[in-house]
N, C-alpha and C positions, 0 to 999 in steps of 0.2 A: 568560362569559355563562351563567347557570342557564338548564337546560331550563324552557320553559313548560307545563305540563301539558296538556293537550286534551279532557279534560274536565270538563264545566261546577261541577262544584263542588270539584274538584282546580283548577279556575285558579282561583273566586272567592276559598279558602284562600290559594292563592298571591299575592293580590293584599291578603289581612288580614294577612299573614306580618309586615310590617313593625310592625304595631302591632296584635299579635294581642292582650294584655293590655288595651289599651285596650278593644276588642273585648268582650272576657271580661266588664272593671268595667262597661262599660253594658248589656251582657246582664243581671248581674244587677241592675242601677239599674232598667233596666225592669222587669222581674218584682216588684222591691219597689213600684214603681209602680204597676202594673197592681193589683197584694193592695190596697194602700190603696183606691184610686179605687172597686173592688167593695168592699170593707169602708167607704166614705161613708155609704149611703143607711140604714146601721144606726143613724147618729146620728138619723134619721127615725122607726127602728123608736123609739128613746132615749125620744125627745120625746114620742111619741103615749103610750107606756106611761106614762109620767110623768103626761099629762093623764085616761087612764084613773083610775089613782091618786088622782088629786087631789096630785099630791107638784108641786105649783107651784116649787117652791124651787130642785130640782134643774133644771128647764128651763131657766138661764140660762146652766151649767156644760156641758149638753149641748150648747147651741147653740155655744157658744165652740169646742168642740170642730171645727166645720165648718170655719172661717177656718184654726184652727190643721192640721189635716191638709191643706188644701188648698195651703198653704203651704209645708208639705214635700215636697207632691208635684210642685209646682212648682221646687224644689229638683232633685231625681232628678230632674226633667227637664229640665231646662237643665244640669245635669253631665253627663248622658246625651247628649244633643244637643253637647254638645261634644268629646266624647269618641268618636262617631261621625262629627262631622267631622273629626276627625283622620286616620280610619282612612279613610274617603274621599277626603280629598284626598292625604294620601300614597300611600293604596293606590293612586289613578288615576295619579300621577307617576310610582308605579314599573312601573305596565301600562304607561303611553305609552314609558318609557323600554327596555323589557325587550323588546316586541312590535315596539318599531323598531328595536332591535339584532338579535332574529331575523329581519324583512327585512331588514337589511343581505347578511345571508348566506344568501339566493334567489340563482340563476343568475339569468343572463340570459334562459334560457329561460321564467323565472315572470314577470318583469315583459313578458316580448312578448305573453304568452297573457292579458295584464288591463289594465285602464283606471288609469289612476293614479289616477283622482278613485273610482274604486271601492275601490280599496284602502284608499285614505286616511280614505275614508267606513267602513269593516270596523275600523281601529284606535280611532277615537274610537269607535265604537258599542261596541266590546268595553269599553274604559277606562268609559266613560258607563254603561254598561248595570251594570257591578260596584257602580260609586257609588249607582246607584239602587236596586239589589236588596237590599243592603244596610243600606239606611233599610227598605226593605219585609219584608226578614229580619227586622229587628230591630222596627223602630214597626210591623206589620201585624201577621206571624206569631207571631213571639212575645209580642208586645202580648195579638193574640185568645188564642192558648194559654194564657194563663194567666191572662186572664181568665174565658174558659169554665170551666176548671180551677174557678176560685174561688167563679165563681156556683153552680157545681154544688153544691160543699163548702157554699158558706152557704144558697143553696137548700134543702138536705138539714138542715140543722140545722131548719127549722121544717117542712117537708116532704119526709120522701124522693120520697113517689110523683110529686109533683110536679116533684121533682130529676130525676128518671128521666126525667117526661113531654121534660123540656128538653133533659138528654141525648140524648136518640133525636133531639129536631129536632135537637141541634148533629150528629151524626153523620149522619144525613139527608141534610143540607145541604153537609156536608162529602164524604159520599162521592159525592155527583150531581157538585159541581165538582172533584173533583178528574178524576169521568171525562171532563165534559164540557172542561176541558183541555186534555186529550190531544187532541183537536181541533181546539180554541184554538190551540195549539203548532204545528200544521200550518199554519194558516192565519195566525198570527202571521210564520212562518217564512219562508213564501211572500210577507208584505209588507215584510220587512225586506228578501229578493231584489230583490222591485221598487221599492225608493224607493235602493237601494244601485246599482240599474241605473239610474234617474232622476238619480242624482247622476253618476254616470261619464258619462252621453249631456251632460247639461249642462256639464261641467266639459270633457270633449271637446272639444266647438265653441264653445266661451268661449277655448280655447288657438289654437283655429286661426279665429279670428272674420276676420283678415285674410283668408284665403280661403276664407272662406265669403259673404264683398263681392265678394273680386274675381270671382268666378265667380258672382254673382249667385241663390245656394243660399241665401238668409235664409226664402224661405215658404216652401220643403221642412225645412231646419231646424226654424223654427217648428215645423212639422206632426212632426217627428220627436222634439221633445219635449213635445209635447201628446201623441202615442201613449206611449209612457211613461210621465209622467205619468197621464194615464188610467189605465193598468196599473196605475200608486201607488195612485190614487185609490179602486178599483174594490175594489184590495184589503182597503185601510183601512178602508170599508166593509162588508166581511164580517166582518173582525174584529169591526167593533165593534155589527153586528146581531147574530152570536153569544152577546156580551157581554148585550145588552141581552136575548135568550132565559133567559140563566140567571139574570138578575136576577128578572125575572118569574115563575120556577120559584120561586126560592129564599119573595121576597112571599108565595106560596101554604102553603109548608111554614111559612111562620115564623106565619102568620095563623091556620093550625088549630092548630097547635102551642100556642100562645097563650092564643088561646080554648079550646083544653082544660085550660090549668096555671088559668088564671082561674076557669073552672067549676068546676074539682077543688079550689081553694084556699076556692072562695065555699063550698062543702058543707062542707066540715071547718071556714070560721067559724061557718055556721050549727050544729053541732056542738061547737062551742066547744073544737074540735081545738086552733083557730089564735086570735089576738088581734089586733084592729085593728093594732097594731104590726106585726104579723106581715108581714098583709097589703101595709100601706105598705112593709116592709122589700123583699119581692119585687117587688114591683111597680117600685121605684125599679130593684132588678137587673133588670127585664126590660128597662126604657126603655134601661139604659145600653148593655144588649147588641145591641139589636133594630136597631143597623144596621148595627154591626159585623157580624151574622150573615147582613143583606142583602146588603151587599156584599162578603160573603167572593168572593163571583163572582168579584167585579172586582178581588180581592187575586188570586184565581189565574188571572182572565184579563190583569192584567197584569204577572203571573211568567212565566204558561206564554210570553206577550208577548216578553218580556223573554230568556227560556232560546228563545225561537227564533232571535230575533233575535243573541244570545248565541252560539249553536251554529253559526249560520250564518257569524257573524266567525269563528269557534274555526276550524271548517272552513276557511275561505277562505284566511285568514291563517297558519295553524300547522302548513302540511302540509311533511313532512321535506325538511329540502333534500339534495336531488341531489349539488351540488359539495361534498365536503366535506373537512375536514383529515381526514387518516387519524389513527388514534391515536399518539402522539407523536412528530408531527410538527416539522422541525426546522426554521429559520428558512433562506430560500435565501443562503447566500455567494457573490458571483456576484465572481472576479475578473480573470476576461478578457470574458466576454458570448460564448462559443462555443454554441451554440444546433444542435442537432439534433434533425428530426424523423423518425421509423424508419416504417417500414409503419402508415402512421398513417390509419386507417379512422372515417369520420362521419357519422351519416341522419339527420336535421330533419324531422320529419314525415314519416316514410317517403320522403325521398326522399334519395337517396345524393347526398353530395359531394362526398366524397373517398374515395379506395379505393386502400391500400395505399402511401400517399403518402410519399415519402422527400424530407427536403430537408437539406441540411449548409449552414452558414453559417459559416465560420473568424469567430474572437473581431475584431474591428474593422472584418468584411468592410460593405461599404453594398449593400445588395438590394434591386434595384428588382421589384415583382411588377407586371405587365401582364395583360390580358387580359379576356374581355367580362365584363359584369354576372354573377352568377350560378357565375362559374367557380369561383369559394372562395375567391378573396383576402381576401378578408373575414372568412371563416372562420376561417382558418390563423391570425389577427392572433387572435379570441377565442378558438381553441383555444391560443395560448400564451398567453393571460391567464388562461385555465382558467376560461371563463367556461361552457363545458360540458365531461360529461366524455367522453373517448376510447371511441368503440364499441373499436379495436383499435389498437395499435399504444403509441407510448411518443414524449412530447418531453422533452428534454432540456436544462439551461441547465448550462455547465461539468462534465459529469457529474453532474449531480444532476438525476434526475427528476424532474418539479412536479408530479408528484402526489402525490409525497411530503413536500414542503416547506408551510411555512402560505402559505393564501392570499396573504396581507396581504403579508409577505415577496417574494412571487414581485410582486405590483403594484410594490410600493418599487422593485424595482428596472429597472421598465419605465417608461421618459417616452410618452406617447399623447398626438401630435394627431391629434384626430376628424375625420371626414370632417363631421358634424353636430355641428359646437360648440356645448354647452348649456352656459349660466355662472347661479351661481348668484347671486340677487337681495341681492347684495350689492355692495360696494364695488369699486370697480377694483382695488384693492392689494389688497386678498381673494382676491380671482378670480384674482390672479395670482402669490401666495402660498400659495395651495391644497396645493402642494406640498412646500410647505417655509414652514412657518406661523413660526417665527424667523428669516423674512428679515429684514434691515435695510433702510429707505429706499433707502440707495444702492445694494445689490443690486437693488430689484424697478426703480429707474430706470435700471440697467445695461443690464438685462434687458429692460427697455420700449423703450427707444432702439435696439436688436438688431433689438430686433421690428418695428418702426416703430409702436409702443403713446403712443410718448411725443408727440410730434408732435400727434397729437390731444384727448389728453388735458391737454394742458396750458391748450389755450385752452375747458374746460370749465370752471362756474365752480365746483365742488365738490373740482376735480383728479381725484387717484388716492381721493377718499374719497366720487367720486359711485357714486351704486346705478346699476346697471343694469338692473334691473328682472327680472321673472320669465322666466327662460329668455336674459336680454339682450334682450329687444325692446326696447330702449332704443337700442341701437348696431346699427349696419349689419351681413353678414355678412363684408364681410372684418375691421370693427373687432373681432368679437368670432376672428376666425381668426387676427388677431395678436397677443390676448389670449391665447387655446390655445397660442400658437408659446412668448411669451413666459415663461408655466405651466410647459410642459414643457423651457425655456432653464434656468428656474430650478432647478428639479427635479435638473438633468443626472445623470438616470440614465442608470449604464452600455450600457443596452439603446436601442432608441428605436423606435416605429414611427409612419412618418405615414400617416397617411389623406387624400390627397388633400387636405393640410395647407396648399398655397396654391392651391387651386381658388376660394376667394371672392376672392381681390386681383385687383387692373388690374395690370394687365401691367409698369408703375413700380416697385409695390409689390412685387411677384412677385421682381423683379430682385435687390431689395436683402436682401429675406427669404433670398432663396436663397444669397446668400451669407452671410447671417450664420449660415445652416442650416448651410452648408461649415462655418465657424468648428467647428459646434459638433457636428458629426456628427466630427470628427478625433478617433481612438481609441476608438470605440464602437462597436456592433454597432446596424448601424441595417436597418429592416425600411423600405421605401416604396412605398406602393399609389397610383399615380395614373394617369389616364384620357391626361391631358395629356403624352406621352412626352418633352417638351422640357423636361420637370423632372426627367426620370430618365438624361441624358447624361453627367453624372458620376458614377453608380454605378457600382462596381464591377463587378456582375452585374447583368445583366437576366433574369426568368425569366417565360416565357409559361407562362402556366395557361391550359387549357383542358377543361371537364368535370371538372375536376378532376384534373387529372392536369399534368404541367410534358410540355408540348411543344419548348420551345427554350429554351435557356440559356448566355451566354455576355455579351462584353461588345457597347455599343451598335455600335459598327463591325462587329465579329464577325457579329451580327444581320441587320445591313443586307447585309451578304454574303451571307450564308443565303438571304436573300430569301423566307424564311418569315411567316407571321402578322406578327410583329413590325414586318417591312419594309414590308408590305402598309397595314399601319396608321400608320406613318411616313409615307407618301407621303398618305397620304388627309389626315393631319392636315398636314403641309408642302405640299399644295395647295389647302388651303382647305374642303375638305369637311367639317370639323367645325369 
């Protein structure tokens, strides 16, 4: 993966890189464009001197003249125009492509701290925002650049002082918006926040619409996206009052301006400086300038627009990730699953959760972790996934430290059921294939029938090739738990850890999961976090965490002798208390 750059005109390069030539030919397509369109209105000067003259004859050759250049400039421009869609639509393929392989490799700590639907809203505005700048680099900026350029230059050919006069308004006009901008930018910047936080509140309660029914929150909702909204609104608003100031400003400079080059051009005809030709010649360059130089405003209020909204994705989106490969880093070989954690120290938000934490797991051992919410079970499971990294201490998989090893490597060889199954809005044989994308049919049905996947899926009428829909809200939470079982069956990595992996089945289901889990925990190093301790009687170890720290450890008999934590919570769960 190439570094993305992080700032705004080192990424918009990085986004022309792919067809920077293309790039280049329509830059100068335009610029031959722009010379023409201001070299037109001379076939005007043409004609009138002709009629002056009395030279009747050549009028017809002049006129022809107009069709034919207009023709070419319609050429350049549709080469041009296509040759900037090129660099557009590739350049945005390879932002959307390039900026979601750098989220890939965010901790887990970035995606807790942000809304998805804001994130998501941050990558297309970055990809969008390139495509559009782009046209306006090229058809705005460099369009006026060198068209002012040119009027100047022909301007000056029948009057400098009057060339001069235009000059200072294009300079003028240019240096008010470029300060007034910088302002723009501000308040551009500040709307692009709020309609990116108008898209995360909505996409929020759009995912969690079923309880936001069942708890009867729709007119607080409501109201919670009309305040946002409004935020959007109020902003866009500013923006575009600002906008409509500099326009107003600019009308003013471009009207004396004007009326001075026309006064000073009318004295030097009455002086017989200049020639009716003359005149018409200028006159046609002023009209064709006079809005391009109105709304230069609105070229740089909707750049600076644009570079806010721009800076703010850059920002959001591109900042260094945390967990990272070290430099040459080696792929993990893992060939027993021996797992050690040393003095292993962790704080989330300034609050500590582990401190100095030792755990050894022999290669095949199964370990059940117990204990309340909050205590770090959960922890311990992303700190061996290296989903954050170690304030202190060192884990270890067969002597090899993982924070040495590539990420990607150290996941391959860990199987994860979640405690919160998220499947994606794809097919069943997808979702259960995840892991091993060259299954064959008769593997992912092995491994469905294990799970008890198959059983339900068969009297659906799409089979293993129905969608599931976003997140699975399509299927139930144990069907989408024996989807996870069956994932991580398929998978069969050496390592394994469940997350409270059959907490969604009926107590039937439970049954049979649990021993095809037996089946498939034989020879592996398996990690198990569950609330329900009648799932963790056949592990090998049991270990109470509490505060972070292992209070009891040993096996389930052993435990119930102790009459520690462990027991205490057997009995409450074996009487019915939970």
């Amino acid at each position: 993966m190439q570094k993305i750059p992080t700032t705004i005109w080192q990424f918009l390069y990085f986004g022309v890189y792919p067809k920077r030539w293309f790039f280049v030919v329509a830059a100068l397509g335009i610029t031959l464009m722009a010379v023409l369109q201001q070299a037109t209105p001379y076939i005007f000067k043409l004609v009138v001197d002709a009629v002056e003259r009395g030279d009747m004859a050549s009028i017809p050759y002049y006129v022809a003249l107009y069709p034919l250049v207009f023709l070419i400039i319609q050429i350049i421009h549709r080469g041009s125009s296509l040759l900037i869609e090129q660099v557009c639509i590739v350049g945005k393929e390879y932002l959307y492509n390039q900026i979601t392989s750098h989220l890939f490799f965010h901790s887990h700590r970035y995606f807790a701290d942000r809304m998805a639907g804001a994130v998501v809203a941050k990558v297309s505005t970055a990809a969008n925002i390139f495509s559009d700048f782009i046209y306006l680099l090229l058809w705005n900026y460099l369009d006026a650049a060198i068209t002012m350029v040119a009027t100047v230059v022909f301007i000056a050919l029948v009057s400098p002082f009057t060339a001069l006069i235009f000059a200072g308004v294009f300079i003028c006009i240019f240096v008010l918006n470029y300060a007034m901008s910088r302002q723009s930018q501000v308040y551009a910047s500040a709307s692009a926040d709020a309609q990116s936080k108008q898209t995360g509140v909505i996409v929020d309660i759009v995912t969690n619409t079923s309880t936001v029914r069942q708890f009867g929150r729709v007119k607080v909702e409501q109201q919670a996206v009309a305040d946002v909204s409004r935020q959007a609104r109020d902003s866009e608003f500013r923006v575009f009052y600002y906008g409509e100031w500099m326009l107003v400003l600019n009308g003013v400079i471009i009207t004396a301006g004007f009326a001075w080059m026309i006064k000073h051009l009318l004295g030097e005809y009455e002086m017989n400086l200049v020639g009716a030709g003359d005149l018409v010649f200028v006159l046609g360059l002023l009209m064709s300038v006079a809005y391009q130089l109105l709304y230069l405003g609105t070229i740089f209020q909707r750049s600076s627009r644009q570079f806010g909204e721009l800076k703010d994705s850059i920002k959001e989106l591109l900042v260094p990730h945390d967990v990272k490969d070290v430099p040459g880093a080696k792929p993990l070989v893992v060939k027993n699953g021996n797992v050690v954690m040393s003095q292993v120290s962790f704080t989330y938000t300034n609050n500590t959760i582990l401190q100095n934490f030792s755990l050894t797991i022999p290669a095949g051992e199964r370990v059940g972790l117990v204990g309340p919410s909050g205590a770090g079970k959960t922890t311990l499971v992303s700190l061996l996934l290296r989903q954050y990294n170690l304030d202190k201490g060192v884990i270890t998989i067969d002597d090899q430290d993982i924070s040495t090893v590539t990420q990607e490597s150290l996941r391959q060889a860990i199987a994860v059921v979640p405690q919160e199954t998220t499947l994606f809005h794809r097919t069943i044989r997808e979702n259960i294939a995840y892991g091993k994308p060259d299954a064959t049919d008769e593997e992912i049905v092995a491994v469905a029938k294990k799970a008890r996947v198959h059983e339900f899926v068969v009297n659906l009428a799409e089979g293993y090739q129905t969608l599931v829909g976003e997140r699975g809200v399509k299927l139930s939470g144990g069907q989408k738990q024996r989807i996870a079982i069956a994932r991580a069956m398929l998978k069969n990595a050496p390592i394994m850890i469940l997350d409270e992996a059959t907490s969604a089945l009926d107590s039937e289901s439970e049954i049979a999961i649990q021993n095809a889990l037996h089946n498939l925990m034989m020879g592996k190093t398996v990690i198990a976090i569950a609330h329900r301790l009648s799932t963790l009687r056949e592990m090998d170890r049991i270990i109470v965490i509490e505060n972070g720290c292992i209070t009891e450890d040993g096996t389930h008999d052993a435990l119930l002798a102790y009459d520690g934590t462990y027991a205490s919570l057997w009995r409450h769960q074996s009487g019915g208390f939970f």
